[in-house]
C-alpha positions as CSV (number, residue, x, y, z in Angstrom):
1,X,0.0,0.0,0.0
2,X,2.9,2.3,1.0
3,X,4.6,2.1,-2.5
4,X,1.4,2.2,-4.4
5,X,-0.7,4.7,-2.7
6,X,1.2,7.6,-4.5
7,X,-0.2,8.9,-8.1
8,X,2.0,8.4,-10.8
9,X,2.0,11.8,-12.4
10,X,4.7,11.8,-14.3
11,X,12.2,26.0,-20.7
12,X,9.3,28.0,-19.3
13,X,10.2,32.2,-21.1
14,X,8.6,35.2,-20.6
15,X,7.4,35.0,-24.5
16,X,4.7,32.5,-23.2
17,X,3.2,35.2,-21.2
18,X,0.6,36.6,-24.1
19,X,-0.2,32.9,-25.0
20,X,-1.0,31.8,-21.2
21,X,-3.6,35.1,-20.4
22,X,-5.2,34.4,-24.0
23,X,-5.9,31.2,-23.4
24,X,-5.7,29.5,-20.2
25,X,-7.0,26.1,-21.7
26,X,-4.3,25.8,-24.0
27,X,-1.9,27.1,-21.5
28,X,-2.9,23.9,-19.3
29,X,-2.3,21.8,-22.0
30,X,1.1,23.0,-22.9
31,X,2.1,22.4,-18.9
32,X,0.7,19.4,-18.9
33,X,2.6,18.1,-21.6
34,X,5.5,19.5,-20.5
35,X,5.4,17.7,-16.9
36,X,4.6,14.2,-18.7
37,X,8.1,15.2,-20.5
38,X,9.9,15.9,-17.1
39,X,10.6,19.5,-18.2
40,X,10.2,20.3,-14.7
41,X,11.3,23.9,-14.9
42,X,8.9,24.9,-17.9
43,X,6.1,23.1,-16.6
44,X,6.8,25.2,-13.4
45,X,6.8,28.8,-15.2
46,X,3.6,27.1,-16.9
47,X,1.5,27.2,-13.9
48,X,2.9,29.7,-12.0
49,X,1.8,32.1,-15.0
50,X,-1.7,30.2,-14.5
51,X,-2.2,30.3,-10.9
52,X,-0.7,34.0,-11.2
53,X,-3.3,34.9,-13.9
54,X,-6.6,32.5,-12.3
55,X,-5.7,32.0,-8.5
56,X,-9.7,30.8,-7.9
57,X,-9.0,27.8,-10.3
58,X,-7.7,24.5,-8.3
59,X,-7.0,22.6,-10.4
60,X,-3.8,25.1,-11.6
61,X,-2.9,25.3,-8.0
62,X,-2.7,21.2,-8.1
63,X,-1.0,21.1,-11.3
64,X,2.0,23.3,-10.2
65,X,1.9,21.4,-6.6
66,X,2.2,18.1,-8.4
67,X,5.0,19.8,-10.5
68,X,6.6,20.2,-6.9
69,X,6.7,16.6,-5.9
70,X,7.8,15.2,-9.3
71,X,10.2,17.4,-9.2
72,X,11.8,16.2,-5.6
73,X,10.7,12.1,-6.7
74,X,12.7,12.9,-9.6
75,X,16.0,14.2,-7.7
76,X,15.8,11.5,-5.2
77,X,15.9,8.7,-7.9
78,X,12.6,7.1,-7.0
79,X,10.5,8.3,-10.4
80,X,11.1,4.9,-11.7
81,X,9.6,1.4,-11.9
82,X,11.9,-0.4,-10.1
83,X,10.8,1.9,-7.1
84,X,7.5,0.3,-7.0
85,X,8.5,-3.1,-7.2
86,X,10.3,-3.5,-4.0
87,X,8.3,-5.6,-1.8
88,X,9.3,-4.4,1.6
89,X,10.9,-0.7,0.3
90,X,10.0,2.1,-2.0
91,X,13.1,3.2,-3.7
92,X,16.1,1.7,-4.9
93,X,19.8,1.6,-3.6
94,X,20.8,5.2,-5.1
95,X,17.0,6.6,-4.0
96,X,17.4,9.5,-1.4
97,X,15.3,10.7,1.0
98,X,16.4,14.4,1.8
99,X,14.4,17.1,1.0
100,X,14.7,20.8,2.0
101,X,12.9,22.8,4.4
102,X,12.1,25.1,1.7
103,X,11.1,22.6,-1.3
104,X,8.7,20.8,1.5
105,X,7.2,24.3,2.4
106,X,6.7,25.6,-1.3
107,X,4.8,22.1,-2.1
108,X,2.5,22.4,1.5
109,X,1.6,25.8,0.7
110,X,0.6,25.5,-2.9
111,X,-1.5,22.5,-1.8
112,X,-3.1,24.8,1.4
113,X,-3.9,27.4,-1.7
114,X,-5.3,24.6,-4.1
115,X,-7.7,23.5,-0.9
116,X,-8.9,26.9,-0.1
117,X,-9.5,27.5,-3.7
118,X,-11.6,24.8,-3.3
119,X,-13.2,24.7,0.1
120,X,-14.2,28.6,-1.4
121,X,-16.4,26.5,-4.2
122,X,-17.5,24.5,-2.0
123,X,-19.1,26.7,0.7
124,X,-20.9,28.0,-2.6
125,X,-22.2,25.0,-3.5
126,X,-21.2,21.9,-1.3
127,X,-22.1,19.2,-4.3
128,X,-19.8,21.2,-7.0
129,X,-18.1,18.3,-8.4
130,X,-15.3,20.1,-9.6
131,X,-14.2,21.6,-6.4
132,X,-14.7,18.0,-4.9
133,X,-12.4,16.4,-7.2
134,X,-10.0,19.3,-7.0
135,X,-9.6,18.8,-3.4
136,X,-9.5,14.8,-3.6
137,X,-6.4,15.4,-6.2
138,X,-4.9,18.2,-3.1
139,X,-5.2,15.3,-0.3
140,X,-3.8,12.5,-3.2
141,X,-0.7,14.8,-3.8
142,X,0.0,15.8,-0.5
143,X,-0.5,11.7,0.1
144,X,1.8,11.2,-2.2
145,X,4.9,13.1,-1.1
146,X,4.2,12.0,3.1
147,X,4.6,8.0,1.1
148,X,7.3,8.8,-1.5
149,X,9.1,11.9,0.0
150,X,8.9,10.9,4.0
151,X,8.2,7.5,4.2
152,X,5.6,8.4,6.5
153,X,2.6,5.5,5.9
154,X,0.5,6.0,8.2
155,X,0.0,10.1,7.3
156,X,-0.1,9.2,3.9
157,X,-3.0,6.5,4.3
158,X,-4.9,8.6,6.0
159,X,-4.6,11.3,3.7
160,X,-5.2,8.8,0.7
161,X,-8.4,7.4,2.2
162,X,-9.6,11.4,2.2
163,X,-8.8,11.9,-1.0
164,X,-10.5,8.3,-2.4
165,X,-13.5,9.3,0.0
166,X,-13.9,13.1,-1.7
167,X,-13.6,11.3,-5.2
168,X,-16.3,8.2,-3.9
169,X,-18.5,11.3,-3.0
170,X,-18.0,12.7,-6.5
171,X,-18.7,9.9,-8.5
172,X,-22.0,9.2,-6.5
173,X,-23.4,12.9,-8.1
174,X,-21.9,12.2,-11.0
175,X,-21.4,8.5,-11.7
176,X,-19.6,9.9,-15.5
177,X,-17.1,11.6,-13.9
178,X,-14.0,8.6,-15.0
179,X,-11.2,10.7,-14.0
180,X,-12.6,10.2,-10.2
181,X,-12.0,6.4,-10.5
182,X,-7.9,6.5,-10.8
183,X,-7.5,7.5,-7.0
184,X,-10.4,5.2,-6.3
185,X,-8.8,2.3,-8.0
186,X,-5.3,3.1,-7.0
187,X,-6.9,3.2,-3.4
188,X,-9.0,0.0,-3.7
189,X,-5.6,-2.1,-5.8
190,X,-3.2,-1.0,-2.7
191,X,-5.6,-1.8,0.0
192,X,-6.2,-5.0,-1.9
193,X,-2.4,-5.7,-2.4
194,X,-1.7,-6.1,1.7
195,X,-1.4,-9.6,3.0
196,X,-4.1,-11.0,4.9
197,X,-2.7,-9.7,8.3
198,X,-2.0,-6.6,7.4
199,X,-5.3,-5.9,5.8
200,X,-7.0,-7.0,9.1
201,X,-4.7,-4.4,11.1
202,X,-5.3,-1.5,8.3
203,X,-9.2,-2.5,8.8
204,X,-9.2,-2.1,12.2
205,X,-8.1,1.7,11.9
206,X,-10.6,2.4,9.4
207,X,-8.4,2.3,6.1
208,X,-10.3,-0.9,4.4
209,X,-10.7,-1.2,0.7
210,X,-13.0,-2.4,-2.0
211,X,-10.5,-5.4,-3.2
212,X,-7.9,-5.4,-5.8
213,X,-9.8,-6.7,-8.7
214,X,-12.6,-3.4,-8.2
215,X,-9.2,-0.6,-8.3
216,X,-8.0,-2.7,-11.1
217,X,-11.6,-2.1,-12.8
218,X,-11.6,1.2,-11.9
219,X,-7.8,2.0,-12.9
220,X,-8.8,0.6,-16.6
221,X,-12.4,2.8,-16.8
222,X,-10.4,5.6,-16.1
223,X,-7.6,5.2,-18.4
224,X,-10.3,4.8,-21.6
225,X,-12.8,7.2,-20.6
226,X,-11.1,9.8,-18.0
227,X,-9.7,13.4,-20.1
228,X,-8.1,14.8,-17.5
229,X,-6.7,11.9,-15.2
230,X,-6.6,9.3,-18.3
231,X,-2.6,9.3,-18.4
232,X,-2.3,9.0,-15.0
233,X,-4.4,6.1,-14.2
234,X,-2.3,4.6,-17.9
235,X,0.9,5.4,-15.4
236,X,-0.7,3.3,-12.6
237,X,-1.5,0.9,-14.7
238,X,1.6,0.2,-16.2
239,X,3.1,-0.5,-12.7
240,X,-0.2,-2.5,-11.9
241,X,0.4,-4.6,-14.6
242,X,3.9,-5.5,-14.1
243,X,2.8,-6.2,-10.3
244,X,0.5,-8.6,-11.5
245,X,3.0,-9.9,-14.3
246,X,0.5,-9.0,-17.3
247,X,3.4,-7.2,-19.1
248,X,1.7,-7.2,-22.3
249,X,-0.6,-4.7,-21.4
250,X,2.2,-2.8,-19.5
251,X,4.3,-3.1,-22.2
252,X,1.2,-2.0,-24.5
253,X,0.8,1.3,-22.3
254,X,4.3,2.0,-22.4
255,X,4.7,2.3,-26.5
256,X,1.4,4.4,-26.1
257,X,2.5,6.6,-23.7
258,X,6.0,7.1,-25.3
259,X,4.4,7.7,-28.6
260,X,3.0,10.6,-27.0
261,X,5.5,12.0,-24.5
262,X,8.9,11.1,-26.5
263,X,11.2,13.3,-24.0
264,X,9.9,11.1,-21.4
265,X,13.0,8.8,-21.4
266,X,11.7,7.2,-18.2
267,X,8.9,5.8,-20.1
268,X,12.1,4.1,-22.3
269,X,13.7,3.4,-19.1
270,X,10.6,1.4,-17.9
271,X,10.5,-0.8,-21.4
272,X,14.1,-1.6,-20.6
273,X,13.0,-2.7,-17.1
274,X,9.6,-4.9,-17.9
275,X,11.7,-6.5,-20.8
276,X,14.1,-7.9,-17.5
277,X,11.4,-9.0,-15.8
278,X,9.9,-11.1,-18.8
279,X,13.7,-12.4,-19.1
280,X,14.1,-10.8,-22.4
281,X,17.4,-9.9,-21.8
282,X,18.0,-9.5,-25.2
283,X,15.6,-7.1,-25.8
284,X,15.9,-5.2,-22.6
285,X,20.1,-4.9,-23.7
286,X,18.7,-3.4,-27.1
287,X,16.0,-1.0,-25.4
288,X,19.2,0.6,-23.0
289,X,21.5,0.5,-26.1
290,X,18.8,2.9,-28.2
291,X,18.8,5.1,-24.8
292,X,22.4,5.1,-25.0
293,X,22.0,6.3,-28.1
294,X,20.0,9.0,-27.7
295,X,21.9,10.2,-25.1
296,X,25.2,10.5,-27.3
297,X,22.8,12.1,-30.0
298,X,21.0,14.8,-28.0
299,X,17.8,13.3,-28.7
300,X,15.0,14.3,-27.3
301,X,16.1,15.4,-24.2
302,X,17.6,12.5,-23.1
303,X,21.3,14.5,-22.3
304,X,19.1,14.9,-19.6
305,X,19.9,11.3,-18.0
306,X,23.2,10.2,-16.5
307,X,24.6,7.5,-19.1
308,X,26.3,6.0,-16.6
309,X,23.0,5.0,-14.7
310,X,21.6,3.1,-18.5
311,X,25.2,1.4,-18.7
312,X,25.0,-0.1,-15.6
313,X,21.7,-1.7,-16.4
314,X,22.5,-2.7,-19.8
315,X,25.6,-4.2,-18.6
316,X,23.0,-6.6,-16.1
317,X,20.9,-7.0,-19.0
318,X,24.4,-8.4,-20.9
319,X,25.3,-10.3,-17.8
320,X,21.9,-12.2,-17.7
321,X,22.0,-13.0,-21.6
322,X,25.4,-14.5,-20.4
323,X,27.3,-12.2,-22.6
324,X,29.9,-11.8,-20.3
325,X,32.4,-9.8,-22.4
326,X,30.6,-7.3,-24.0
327,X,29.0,-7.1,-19.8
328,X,32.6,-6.6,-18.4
329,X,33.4,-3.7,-21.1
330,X,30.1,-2.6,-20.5
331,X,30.5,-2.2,-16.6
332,X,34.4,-0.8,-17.4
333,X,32.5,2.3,-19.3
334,X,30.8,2.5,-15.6
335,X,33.4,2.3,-13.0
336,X,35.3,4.7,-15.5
337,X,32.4,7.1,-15.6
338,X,32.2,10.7,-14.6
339,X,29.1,10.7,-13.7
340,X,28.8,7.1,-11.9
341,X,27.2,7.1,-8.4
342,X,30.0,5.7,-6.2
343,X,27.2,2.5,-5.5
344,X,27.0,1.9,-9.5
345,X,30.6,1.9,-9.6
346,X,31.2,-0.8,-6.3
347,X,28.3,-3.2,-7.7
348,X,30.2,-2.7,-11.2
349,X,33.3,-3.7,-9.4
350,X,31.7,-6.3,-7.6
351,X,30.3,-7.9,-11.1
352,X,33.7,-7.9,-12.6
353,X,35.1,-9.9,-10.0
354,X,33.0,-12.4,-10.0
355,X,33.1,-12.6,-13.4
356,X,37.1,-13.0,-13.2
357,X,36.7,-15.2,-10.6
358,X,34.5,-17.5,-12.7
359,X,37.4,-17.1,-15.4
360,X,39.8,-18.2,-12.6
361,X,41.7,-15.1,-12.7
362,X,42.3,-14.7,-9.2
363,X,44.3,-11.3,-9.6
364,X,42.0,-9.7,-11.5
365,X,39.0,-10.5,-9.0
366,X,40.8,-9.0,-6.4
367,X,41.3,-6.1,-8.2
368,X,37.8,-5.0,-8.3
369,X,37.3,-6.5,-4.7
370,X,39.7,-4.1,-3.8
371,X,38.5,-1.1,-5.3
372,X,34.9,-1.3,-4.0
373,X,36.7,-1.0,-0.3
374,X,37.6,2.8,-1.6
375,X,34.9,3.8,-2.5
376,X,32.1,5.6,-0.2
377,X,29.1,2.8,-0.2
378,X,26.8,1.5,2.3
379,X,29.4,-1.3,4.6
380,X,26.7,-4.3,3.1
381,X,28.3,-3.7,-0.4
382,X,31.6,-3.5,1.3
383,X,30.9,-6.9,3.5
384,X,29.7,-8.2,0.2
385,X,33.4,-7.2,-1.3
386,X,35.8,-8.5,1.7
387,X,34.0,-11.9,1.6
388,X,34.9,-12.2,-2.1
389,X,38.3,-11.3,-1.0
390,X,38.4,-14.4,1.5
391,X,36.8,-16.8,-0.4
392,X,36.6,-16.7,-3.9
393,X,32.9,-16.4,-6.5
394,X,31.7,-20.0,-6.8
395,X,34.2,-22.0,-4.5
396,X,32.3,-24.2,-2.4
């Protein structure tokens, strides 16, 4: 529940000024589609423009606090699949967790202005659906970065179970109102996902669910008929489905969705990753190769990514088509890197002795044995390294 409670939402000038006070729609649309492309910073000027220009509209006030927590998921390495895979851990080893006082603050307040906005509607007219399902997508955000952010579950849930109640209530006046269904479903799958135990503990504070199969239903309904929620609950869905191991239809979702948002190299990043789980290593060495390509070519945006980051995970790919050369030159262009995270480099390391050890070439092992224990890593990966150096990869 704690991983899958969040929403996966997914060069701003002053010469966009005229365009955003002519027409706000449009304006929207143009942020929108540059936060799907993780162009943080022109999404950003986007809806500050709009929230600038039309402070009583929510849902630009939501928009630019959602920009907020992308933005931080994105620094702290955790807008990815593999960081909803973990069964006991959202993240992965180079995910952080720090955030500053004044990034937390400038995400809390937008999402106090996109509720007052709201609650303002609402004491109008306490069944305006739009206000209610602006103020569900305020408690789903702020949700969102207590799970991701903070790692604090029990906030989050609570929060969560708001916002699913505010978009229950919203569908009940107007049962055609899809978009309403992704934080339902989301809800309902994550509830649904807890063992048996665990559900019976999160019943007993009031945080029960409809079942996983009903979010599933919901998360689907939402992607076909939703307009403004429809590529979220697609995002959802495409980590639903690998969850549930129907990679087909994530894989499916993930061509659509990179069709439409090509600078979205974490959509290509994701491919990559569901081709590993299907044990396609073949194709999931090809996917990271074209990324690798795009990198060197400026395409796209993807000079945005650290190339060092896609080598290490083609290299795995290599490893586990049992292409051990082209792996070990592979992982050489990672521990070489300028960019490499001092973790890539020590599990890089930690490959190539194995694989040398496998070889028999003892000297060489201990070589890259020897080099994770100078390098600033966590002390697991450098117990994993000084128990190679005593007993050799595969001795019995």
């Amino acid at each position: 529940m704690r991983r899958l409670l969040p929403t996966l939402l997914i060069l701003g000038c002053l010469s966009a000024r005229p365009l955003l006070a002519a027409d706000p729609h449009q304006a929207y649309a143009e942020g929108t589609n540059q936060l799907y492309s993780l162009d943080f910073a022109a999404a950003e000027a986007s809806f500050r423009f709009l929230v600038r220009d039309y402070p009583d509209n929510p849902d630009y006030w939501n928009a630019l606090a959602s920009t907020y927590w992308l933005k931080i998921l994105y620094n702290q390495q955790k807008l990815n699949m593999e960081s909803f895979s973990g069964k006991d851990r959202f993240g992965t080893m180079e995910s952080k967790d720090s955030v500053s006082e004044a990034e937390e603050k400038q995400l809390r307040d937008t999402i106090d202005k996109a509720l007052a906005v709201a609650d303002a509607m609402l004491k109008k007219d306490p069944k305006n659906t739009r206000a209610l399902y602006a103020k569900g997508a305020s408690y789903a955000t702020l949700a969102s970065f207590e799970a991701t952010i903070q790692r604090a579950w029990l906030s989050a849930a609570r929060k969560a179970k708001t916002a699913r109640n505010l978009h229950r209530e919203v569908l009940k006046l107007d049962p055609n109102f899809n978009d309403a269904r992704t934080t339902v479903g989301i809800y309902n799958y994550a509830v649904g996902s807890l063992s048996w135990g665990t559900r019976v503990l999160v019943g007993m504070v009031g945080l029960g669910g409809d079942g996983k199969e009903s979010g599933i239903k919901d998360l689907e309904t939402a992607a076909a008929k939703g307009t403004r929620a429809a590529v979220d609950a697609k995002m959802l869905l495409i980590v639903v489905y690998s969850r549930e191991q129907q990679y087909d239809k994530a894989r499916k979702l993930l061509d659509e969705l990179h069709a439409k948002y090509p600078r979205n190299f974490m959509l290509e990043m994701s491919k990559a990753s569901l081709y590993a789980k299907m044990k396609r290593w073949d194709l999931s060495a090809q996917t990271y190769r074209q990324i690798c390509e795009k990198i060197a070519a400026h395409k796209d945006g993807y000079e945005r990514m650290r190339i060092e980051k896609v080598y290490y995970e083609l290299a795995n790919s290599e490893f586990q088509a049992q292409k051990f050369d082209e792996a070990a030159r592979t992982f050489t262009l990672v521990t070489s890197g300028a960019t490499a995270t001092p973790s890539e480099k020590a599990n890089a390391h930690l490959w190539m002795g194995r694989m040398s050890d496998s070889r028999h070439d003892r000297p060489d092992a201990l070589k890259h044995y020897n080099a994770v224990l100078g390098l600033e890593v966590d002390s697991e990966i450098k117990s994993d390294a000084q128990r190679l150096i005593r007993k050799p990869f595969g001795s019995p």
